[in-house]
C-alpha positions in Angstrom: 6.4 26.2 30.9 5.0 25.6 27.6 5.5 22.3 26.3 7.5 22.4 23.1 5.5 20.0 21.1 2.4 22.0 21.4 3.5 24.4 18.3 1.3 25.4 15.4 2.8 22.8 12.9 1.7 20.2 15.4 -1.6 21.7 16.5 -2.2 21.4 12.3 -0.7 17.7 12.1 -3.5 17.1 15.0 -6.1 18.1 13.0 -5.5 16.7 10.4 -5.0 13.3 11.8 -8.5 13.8 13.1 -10.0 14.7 9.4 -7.8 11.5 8.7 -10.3 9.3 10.4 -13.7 10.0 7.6 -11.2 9.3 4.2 -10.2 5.6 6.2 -13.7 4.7 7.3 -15.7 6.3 4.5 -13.1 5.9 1.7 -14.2 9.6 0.1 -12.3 12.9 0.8 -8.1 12.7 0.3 -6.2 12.2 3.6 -3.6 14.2 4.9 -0.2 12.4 5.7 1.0 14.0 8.8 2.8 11.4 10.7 5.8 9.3 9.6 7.5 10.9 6.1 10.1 8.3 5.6 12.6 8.5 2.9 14.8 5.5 2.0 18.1 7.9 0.5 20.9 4.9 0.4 20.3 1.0 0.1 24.4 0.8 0.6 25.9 0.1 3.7 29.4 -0.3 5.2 28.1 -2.5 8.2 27.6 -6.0 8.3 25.1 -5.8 11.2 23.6 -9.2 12.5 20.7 -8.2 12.6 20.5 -6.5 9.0 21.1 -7.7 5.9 20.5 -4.7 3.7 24.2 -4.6 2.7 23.7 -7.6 0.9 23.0 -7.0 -2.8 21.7 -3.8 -2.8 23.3 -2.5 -6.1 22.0 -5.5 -8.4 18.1 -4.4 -6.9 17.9 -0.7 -8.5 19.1 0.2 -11.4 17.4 3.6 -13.5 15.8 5.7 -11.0 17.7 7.2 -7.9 16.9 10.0 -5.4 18.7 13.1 -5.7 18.4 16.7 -4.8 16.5 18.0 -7.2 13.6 15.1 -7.8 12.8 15.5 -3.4 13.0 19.3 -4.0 10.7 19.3 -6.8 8.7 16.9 -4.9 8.5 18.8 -1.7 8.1 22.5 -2.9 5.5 21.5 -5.5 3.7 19.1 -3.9 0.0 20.9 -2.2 -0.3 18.2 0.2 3.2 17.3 1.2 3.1 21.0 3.1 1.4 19.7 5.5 4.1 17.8 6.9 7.4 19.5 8.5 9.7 16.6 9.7 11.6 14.0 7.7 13.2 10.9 8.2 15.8 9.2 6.6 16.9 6.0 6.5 19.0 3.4 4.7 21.6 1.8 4.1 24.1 4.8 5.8 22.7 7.9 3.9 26.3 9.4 4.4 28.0 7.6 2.2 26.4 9.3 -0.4 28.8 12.3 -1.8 26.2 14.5 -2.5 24.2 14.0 0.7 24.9 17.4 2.4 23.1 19.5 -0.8 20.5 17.0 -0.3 20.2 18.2 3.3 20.8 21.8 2.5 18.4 21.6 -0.5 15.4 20.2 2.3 15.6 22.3 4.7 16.0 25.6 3.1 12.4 24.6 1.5 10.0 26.7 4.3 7.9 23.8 5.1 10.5 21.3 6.0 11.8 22.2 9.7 13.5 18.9 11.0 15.3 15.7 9.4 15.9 12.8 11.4 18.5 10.8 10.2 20.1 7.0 11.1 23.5 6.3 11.4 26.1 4.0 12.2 28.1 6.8 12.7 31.5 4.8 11.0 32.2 7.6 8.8 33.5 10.3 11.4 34.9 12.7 9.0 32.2 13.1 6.1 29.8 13.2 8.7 31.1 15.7 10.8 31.8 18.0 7.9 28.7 17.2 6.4 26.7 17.9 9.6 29.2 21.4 10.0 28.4 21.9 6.1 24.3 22.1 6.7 24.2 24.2 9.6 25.9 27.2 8.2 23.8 26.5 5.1 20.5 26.6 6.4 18.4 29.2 8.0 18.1 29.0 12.4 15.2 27.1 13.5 16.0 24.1 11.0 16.9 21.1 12.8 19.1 17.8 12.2 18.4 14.8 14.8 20.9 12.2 14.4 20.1 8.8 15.3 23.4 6.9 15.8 23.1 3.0 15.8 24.8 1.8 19.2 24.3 -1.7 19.9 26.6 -2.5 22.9 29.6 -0.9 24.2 33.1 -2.0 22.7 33.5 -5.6 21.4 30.1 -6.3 21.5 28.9 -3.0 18.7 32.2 -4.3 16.9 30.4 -8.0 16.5 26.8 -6.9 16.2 28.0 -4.6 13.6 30.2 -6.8 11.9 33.2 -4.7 12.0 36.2 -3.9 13.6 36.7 0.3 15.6 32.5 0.6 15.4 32.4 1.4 18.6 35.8 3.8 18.7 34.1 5.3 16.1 30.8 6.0 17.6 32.9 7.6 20.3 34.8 9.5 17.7 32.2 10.7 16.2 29.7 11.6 19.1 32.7 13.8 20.5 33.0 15.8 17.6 29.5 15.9 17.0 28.8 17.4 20.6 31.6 20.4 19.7 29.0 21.2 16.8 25.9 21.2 18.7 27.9 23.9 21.4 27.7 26.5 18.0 23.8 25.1 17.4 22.5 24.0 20.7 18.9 23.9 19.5 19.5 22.9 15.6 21.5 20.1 16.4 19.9 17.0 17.9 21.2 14.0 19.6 20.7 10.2 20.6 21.7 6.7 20.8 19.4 3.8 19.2 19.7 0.6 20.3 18.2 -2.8 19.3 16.9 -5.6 22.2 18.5 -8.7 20.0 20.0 -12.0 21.2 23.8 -10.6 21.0 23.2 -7.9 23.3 21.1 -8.8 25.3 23.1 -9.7 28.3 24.6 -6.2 28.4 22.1 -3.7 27.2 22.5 -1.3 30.0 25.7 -0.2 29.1 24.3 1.4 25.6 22.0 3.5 28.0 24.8 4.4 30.2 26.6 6.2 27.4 23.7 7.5 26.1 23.8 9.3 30.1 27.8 9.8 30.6 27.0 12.1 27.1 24.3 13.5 28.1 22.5 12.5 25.0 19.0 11.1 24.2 18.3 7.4 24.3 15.7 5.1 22.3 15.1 1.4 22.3 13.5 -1.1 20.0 13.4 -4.8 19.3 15.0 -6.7 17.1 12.5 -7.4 14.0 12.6 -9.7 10.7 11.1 -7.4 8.1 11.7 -8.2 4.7 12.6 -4.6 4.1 15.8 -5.2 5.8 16.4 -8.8 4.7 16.6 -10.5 8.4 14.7 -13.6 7.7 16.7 -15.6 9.9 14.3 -17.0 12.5 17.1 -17.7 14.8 17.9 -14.6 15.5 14.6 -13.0 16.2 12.5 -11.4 19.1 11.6 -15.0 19.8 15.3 -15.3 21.5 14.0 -12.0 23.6 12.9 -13.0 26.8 10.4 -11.4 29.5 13.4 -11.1 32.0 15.3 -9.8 29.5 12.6 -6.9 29.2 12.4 -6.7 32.8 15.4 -5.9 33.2 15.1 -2.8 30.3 11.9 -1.3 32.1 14.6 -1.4 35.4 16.7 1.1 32.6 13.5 3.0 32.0 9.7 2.4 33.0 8.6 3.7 29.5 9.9 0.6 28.2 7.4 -1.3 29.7 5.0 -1.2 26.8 7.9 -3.4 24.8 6.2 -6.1 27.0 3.3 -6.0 24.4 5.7 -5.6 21.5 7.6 -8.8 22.0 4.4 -10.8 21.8 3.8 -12.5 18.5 0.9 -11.6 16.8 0.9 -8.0 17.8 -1.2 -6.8 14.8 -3.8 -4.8 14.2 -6.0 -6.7 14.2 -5.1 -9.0 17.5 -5.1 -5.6 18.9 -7.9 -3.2 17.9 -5.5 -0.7 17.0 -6.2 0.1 13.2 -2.9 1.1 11.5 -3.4 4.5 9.2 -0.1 3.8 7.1 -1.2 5.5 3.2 -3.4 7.9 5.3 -1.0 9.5 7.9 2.1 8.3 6.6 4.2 7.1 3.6 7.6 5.6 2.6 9.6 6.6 -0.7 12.2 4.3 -1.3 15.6 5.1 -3.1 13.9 5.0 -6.7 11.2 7.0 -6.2 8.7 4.2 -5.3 5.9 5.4 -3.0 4.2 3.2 -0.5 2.5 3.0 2.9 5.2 2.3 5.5 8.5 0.9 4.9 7.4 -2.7 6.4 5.6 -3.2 3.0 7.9 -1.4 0.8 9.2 -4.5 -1.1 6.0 -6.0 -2.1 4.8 -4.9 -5.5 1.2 -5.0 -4.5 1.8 -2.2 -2.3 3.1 0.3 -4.4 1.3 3.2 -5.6 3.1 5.2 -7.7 6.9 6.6 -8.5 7.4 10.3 -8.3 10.0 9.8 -11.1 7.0 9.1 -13.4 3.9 11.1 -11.5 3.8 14.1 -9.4 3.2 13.0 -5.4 -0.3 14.5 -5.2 -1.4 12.4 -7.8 0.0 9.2 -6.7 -1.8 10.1 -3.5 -5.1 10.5 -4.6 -5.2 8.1 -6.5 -4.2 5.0 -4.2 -7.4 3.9 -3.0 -6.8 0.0 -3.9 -3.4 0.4 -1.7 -5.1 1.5 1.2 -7.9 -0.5 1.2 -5.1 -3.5 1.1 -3.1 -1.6 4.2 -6.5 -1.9 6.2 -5.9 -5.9 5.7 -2.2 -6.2 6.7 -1.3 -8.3 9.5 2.6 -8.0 9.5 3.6 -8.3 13.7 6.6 -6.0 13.1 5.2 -2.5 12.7 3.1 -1.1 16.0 6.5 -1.6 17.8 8.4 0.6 15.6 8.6 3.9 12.8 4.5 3.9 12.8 4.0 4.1 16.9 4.1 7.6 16.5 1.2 8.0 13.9 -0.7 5.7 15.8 -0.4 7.3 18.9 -1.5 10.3 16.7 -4.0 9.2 15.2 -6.1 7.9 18.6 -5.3 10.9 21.0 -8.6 12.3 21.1 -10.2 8.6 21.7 -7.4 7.6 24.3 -8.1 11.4 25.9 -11.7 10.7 26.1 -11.3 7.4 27.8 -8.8 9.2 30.0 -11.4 11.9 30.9 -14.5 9.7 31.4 -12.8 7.1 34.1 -10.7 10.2 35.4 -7.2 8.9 34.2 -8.5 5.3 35.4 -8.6 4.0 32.1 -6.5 4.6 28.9 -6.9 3.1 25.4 -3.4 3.0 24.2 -2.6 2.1 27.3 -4.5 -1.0 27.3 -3.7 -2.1 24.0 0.2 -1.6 24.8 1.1 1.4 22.8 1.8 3.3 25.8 3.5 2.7 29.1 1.8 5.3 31.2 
């Protein structure tokens, strides 16, 4: 059987993240961003989570400038280079709590180029979400897809205190069960799975996130807890520090693949600690909720890394023209990236090197292996 990520919008991501390599090393020729598409629709949230503090004074921060349908429609129907890449993310803040989120959703994915949008969620609001979720499927042509990635970060009391709110977890249940009577009527539109954080509070109990995650037969994903700025967790109490190599023991027990958060948990994981050179403003981007583009989300609240709005400049312009930014991405050293959003585009953008390595010592010897992206 035909594996289903080997499909021609993939086989044309590939090769592009090969072209991607001569524009970073040579700094001529416009690269191609064909990994992580990250859009920031919502800086408002209903949690309180305790390891998140992007609820905290989000309204005061932007003020003029905010995302709608028809600025991301413009953007991604207009935009030359932006067709290059078919699946969005979006993040937050919970982008349901915006009213108008479902024509944003319907607007996206009737555009031909745009075939998936992966989207975070606490998964509080049960009924817009359902009917938001209901709303976009019978709006949108068969083959477009929706992944939901609900937030569960323990199992009853314990989502209800890392969450900071009373019925989080009823409400996960809630809205998981409705959710899974959807995806019956779109069984392969409709995309679901649990994301769960490694942090001090859940620590202890972490298995039984990955036990829903089974009893409804639903996907399952795991990171570590992190103190971007992005999401305001400066609090070096409650960090991966607290994270222990037991504790991570004991998640590889849940899955082997977790074994590469062995690496991830180390401090000073960087680029440049590891060899691994991080293609963020080559392969990837982040536009936050006012139209701000930059290289990844990790770096998306320091002025120095912004290269353009879209409010003020169409997107192919800001990209080809961010040479300075790039050249300032090659000389980040942030520890909090390689483990999350931008594994992917890494793992991208070294397949042919890691296959070679593979090839030469006959599966002996891998290159993302050894530097920790990769379990196996």
């Amino acid at each position: 059987m035909i594996n289903k990520a080997i499909n021609k919008p993939n086989i044309v991501r590939g090769l592009y993240s090969l072209y991607n390599w001569i524009p970073y090393h040579t700094g001529m020729l416009t690269p191609y961003p064909v990994g992580s598409f990250i859009i920031n629709i919502s800086r408002e949230c209903e949690m309180k989570c305790m390891m998140c503090n992007i609820w905290k004074n989000r309204r005061s921060e932007y003020k003029g400038y905010a995302l709608d349908k028809d600025i991301l429609s413009k953007t991604l129907s207009e935009s030359k280079i932006l067709k290059k890449m078919p699946y969005i993310v979006m993040t937050g803040g919970e982008s349901f709590l915006r009213k108008d989120y479902k024509d944003i959703l319907v607007s996206l994915l009737n555009i031909p180029h745009v075939l998936k949008i992966t989207i975070g969620t606490s998964a509080f609001l049960t009924t817009k979400i359902l009917s938001d979720v209901e709303h976009v499927m019978q709006n949108t042509p068969g083959g477009k897809q929706i992944a939901l990635q609900v937030s569960l970060q323990g199992t009853e009391d314990v989502q209800d205190r890392i969450k900071g709110k009373e019925n989080c977890f009823k409400r996960v249940e809630e809205t998981m069960r409705g959710l899974k009577e959807i995806q019956k009527k779109y069984p392969d539109r409709l995309i679901l799975y649990i994301y769960s954080v490694l942090q001090p509070e859940n620590k202890d109990t972490f298995e039984k996130t990955y036990e829903f995650s089974r009893k409804h037969d639903i996907g399952y994903s795991f990171g570590i807890v992190n103190n971007m700025l992005y999401n305001k967790n400066r609090d070096d109490e409650y960090s991966k520090e607290r994270v222990t190599d037991s504790d991570i023991e004991r998640l590889v027990n849940v899955n082997p693949i977790y074994g590469m958060l062995r690496t991830w948990n180390k401090k000073n994981f960087t680029q440049q600690s590891t060899g691994i050179r991080c293609f963020a403003g080559y392969s990837s981007f982040f536009i936050d909720y006012d139209g701000s583009v930059s290289p990844c989300l990790p770096v998306s609240t320091l002025d120095k890394f912004r290269m353009g709005n879209i409010f003020e400049k169409d997107f192919d312009e800001i990209w080809k023209n961010a040479a300075k930014v790039r050249e300032l991405t090659k000389k980040c050293a942030m520890d909090e990236c390689l483990q999350g959003c931008d594994r992917a585009v890494v793992r991208m953008q070294y397949f042919l090197p890691d296959l070679i390595s593979r090839v030469l010592t006959f599966n002996r010897y891998s290159l993302l292996r050894s530097k920790g992206m990769i379990e196996r």
